[in-house]
C-alpha positions in Angstrom: -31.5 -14.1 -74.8 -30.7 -10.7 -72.9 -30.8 -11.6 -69.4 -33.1 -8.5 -69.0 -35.8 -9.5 -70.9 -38.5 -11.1 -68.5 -39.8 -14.9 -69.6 -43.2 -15.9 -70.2 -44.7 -17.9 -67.5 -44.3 -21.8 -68.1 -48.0 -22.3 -67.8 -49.1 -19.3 -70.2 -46.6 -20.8 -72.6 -48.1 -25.1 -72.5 -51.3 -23.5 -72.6 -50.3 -22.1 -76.4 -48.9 -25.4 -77.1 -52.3 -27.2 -76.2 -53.8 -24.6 -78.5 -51.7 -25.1 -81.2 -52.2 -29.0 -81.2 -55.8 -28.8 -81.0 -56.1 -26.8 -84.3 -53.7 -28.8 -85.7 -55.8 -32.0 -85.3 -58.6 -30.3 -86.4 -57.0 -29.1 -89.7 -55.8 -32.8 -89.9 -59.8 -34.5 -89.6 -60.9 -31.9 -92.2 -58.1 -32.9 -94.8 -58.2 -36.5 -94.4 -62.3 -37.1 -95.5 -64.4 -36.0 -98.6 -66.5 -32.7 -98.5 -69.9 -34.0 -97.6 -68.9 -37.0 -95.9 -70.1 -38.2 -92.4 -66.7 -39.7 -91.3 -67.0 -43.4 -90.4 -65.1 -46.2 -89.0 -63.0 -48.8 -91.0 -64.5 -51.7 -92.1 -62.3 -54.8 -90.0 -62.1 -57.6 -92.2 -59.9 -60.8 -92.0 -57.0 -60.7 -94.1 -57.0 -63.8 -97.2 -54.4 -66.9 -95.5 -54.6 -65.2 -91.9 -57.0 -65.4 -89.6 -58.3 -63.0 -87.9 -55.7 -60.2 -89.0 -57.9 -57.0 -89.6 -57.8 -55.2 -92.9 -58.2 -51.2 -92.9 -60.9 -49.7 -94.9 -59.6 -48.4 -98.3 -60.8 -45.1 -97.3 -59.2 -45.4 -93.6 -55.4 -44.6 -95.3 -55.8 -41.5 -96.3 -57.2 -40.1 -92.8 -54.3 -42.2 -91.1 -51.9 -40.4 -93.1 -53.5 -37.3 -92.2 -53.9 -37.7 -88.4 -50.3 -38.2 -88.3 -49.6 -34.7 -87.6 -51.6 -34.0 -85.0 -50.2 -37.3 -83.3 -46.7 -36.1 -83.3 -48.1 -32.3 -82.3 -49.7 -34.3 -79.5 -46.2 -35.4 -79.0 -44.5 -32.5 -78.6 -46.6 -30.6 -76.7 -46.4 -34.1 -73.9 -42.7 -33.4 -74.4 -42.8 -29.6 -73.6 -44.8 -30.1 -70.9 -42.0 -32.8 -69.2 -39.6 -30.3 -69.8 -41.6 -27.5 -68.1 -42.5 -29.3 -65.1 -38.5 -31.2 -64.7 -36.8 -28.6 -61.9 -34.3 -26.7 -63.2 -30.3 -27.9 -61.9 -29.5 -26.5 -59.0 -26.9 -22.9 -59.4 -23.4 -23.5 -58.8 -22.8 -23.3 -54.5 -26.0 -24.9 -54.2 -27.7 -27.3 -52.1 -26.8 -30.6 -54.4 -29.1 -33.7 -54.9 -27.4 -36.5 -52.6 -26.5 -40.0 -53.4 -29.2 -42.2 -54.1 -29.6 -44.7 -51.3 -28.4 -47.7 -53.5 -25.4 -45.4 -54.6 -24.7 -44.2 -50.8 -21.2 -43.5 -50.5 -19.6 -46.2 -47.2 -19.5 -44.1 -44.1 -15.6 -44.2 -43.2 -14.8 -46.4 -39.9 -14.3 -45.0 -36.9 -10.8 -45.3 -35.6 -10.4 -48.2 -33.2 -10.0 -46.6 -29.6 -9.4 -50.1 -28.2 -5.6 -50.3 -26.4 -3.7 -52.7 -27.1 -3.6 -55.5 -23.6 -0.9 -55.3 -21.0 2.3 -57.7 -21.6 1.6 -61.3 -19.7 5.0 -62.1 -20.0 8.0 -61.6 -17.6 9.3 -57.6 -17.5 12.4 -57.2 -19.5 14.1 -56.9 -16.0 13.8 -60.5 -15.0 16.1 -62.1 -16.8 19.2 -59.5 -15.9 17.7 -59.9 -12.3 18.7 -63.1 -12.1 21.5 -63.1 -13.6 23.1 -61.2 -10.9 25.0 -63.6 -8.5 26.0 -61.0 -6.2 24.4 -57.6 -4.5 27.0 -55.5 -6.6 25.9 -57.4 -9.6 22.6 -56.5 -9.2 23.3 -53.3 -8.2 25.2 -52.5 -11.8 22.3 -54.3 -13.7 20.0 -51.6 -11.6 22.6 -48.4 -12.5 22.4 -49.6 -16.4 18.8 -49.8 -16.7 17.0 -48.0 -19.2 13.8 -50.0 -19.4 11.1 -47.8 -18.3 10.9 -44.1 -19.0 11.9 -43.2 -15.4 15.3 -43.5 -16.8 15.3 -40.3 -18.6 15.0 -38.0 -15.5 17.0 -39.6 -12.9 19.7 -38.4 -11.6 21.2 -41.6 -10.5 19.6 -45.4 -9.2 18.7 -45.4 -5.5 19.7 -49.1 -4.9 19.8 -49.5 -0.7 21.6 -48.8 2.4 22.6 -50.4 5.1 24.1 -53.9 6.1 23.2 -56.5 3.3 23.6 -59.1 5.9 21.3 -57.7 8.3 17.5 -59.9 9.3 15.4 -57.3 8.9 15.3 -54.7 5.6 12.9 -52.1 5.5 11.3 -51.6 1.5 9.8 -48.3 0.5 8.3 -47.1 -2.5 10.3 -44.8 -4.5 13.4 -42.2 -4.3 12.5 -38.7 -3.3 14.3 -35.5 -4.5 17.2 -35.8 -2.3 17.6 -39.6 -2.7 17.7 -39.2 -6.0 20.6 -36.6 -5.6 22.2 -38.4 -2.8 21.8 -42.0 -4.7 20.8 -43.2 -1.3 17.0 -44.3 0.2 15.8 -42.3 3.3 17.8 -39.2 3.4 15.3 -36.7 3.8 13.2 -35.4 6.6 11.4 -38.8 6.1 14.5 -40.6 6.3 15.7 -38.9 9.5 11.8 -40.2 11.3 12.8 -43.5 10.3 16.6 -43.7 11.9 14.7 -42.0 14.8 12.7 -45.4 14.7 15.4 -47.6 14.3 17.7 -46.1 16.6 15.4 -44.7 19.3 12.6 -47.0 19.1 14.1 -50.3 18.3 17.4 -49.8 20.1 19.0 -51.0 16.5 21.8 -49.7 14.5 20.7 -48.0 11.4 24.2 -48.6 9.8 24.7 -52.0 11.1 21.5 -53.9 12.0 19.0 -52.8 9.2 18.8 -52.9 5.3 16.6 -50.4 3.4 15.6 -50.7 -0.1 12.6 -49.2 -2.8 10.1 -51.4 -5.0 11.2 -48.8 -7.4 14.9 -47.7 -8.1 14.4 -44.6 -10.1 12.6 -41.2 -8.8 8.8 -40.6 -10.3 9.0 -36.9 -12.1 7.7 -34.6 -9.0 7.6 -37.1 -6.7 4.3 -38.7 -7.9 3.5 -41.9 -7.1 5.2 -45.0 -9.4 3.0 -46.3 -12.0 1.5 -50.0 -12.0 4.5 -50.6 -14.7 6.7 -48.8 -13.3 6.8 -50.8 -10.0 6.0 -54.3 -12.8 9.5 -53.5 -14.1 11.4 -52.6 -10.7 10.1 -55.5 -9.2 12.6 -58.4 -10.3 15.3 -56.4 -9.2 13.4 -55.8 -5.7 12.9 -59.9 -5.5 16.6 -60.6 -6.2 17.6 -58.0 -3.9 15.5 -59.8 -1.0 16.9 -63.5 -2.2 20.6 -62.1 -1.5 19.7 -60.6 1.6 17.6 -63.3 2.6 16.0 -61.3 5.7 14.4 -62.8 8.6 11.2 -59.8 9.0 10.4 -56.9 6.2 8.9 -54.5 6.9 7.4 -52.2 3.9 6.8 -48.9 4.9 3.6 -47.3 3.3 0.8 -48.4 1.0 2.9 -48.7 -2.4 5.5 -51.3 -1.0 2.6 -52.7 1.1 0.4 -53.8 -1.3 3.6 -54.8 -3.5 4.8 -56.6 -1.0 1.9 -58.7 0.1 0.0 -58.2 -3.5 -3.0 -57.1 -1.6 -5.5 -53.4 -3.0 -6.2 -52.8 0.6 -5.1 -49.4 2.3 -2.9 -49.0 4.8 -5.3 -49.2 7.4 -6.2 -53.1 6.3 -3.0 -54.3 5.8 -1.0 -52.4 8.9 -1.2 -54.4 12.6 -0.3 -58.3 11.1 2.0 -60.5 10.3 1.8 -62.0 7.0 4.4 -65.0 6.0 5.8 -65.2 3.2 8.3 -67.5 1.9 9.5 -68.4 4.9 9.9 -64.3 6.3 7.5 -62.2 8.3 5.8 -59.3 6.2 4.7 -56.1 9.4 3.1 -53.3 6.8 3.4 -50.0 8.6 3.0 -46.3 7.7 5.1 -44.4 5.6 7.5 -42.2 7.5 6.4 -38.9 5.3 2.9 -39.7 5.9 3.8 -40.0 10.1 5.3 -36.5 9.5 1.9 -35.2 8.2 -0.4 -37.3 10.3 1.4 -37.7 13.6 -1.0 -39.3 15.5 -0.4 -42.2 13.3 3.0 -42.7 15.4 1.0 -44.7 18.2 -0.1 -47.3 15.5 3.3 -47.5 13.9 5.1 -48.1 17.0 2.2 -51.1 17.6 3.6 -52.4 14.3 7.2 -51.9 14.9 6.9 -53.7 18.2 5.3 -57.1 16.4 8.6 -56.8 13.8 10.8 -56.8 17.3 8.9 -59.8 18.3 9.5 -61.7 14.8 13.0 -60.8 15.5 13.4 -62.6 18.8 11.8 -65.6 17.7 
């Protein structure tokens, strides 16, 4: 068909059909009885050796065989008019018919955001930890360590300073910038405020009388604060390192070694201005030295502290 050629409405064209039929089964009624002839309805009689079965009237044949064209016109025109009203299929980059909802494709699973739980075993530190009989053992388990990703940026371990037989080690957090350069804890600005403290406040020795050590042995990238796991894996080293030294008084210097070292969440402001016992040593929390250089009237309250780690000492 030329494409140009307009079509015939659907209804205009089952209206036809309907026509059509109708003279059709007209045509049929007028071939299938005599000229003169009422029609009239078959005769229903039993059939001989069944009951009940209905036999046609003789004259009932020849007006079935003729009415069997205006049933199957009846037919078609039932079958053109399911075909006119079933909607046409949709042109190709249409909207398609979905899935029925017995034939619904399975939505695809989400993927599972869960995380998989913290380790509840021992850090892979623990057992090189205690392996080390000595301070110099431990201290070339520390330099060899690549178990946390901390390892990657350091320049070197910051494993202590100071006299390893002394009774009372002060434990910071982490290396700074310089430590990490230097390979040695408290070097900086920060570690200048705490000599000042040991030296001019205490009367002690920095060299001689004290020990100085980190929860964690590697420097955080930027100086950030060490990570839960981060301090999780430094710790066994940290514990040996206090078992060889066996102090009498520690004293961890701001909130990082504080709450490591007495496994307490509270700040600084809690857990400063006691003495906690541990293990047979006296635990004095007390403020950082870089935070004392950015808050100094924090000083008075760290001296307070300092002065109950002086009296542990002369017990």
């Amino acid at each position: 068909m030329d494409p140009s050629t307009p079509r015939a409405d659907p209804a205009d064209e089952l209206a036809a059909l309907v026509r059509a039929a109708e003279r059709l089964a007209r045509r049929a009624q007028g071939l299938g009885r005599p000229a003169g002839r009422a029609p009239r309805l078959a005769a229903i009689q039993p059939a001989p050796g069944r009951a009940g079965a209905p036999t046609p009237h003789p004259g009932a044949e020849p007006q079935q065989r003729a009415a069997r064209p205006a049933a199957e016109a009846s037919a078609a025109v039932a079958a053109s008019a399911t075909r006119q009203t079933r909607p046409a299929p949709p042109a190709a980059g249409g909207p398609q018919r979905g899935p029925r909802p017995s034939q619904a494709a399975p939505s695809a699973v989400a993927p599972s955001t869960r995380t998989a739980p913290p380790p509840t075993g021992p850090p892979p530190t623990a057992a090189v930890a205690a392996a080390a009989s000595t301070l110099d053992e431990l201290e070339a388990a520390v330099a060899g360590c690549r178990a946390c990703a901390l390892c990657t940026a350091r320049t070197r371990t910051v494993f202590a300073d100071g006299n390893p037989t002394a009774r009372l080690m002060f434990v910071g957090e982490a290396p700074g910038q310089e430590e990490d350069a230097q390979g040695k804890p408290f070097v900086g600005p920060s570690g200048q405020l705490l000599t000042d403290i040991i030296a001019k406040g205490m009367g002690l020795d920095r060299a001689q009388d004290v020990y100085i050590a980190n929860v964690v042995k590697c420097r955080p990238p930027g100086n950030r604060d060490p990570l839960p796991e981060e301090k999780a894996t430094c710790a066994p080293f940290l514990a040996r390192q206090i078992e060889l030294v066996d102090p009498k008084v520690i004293v961890p210097l701001g909130r990082h070694a504080g709450t490591h070292m007495l496994q307490n969440t509270a700040s600084m402001g809690r857990l400063r201005g006691q003495v906690v016992q541990r293990d047979g040593r006296a635990i004095v929390p007390t403020y950082h030295p870089a935070y004392l250089l950015r808050t100094p009237s924090k000083k008075r309250e760290c001296w307070a502290d300092i002065q109950l780690a002086m009296a542990e000492l002369a017990r």
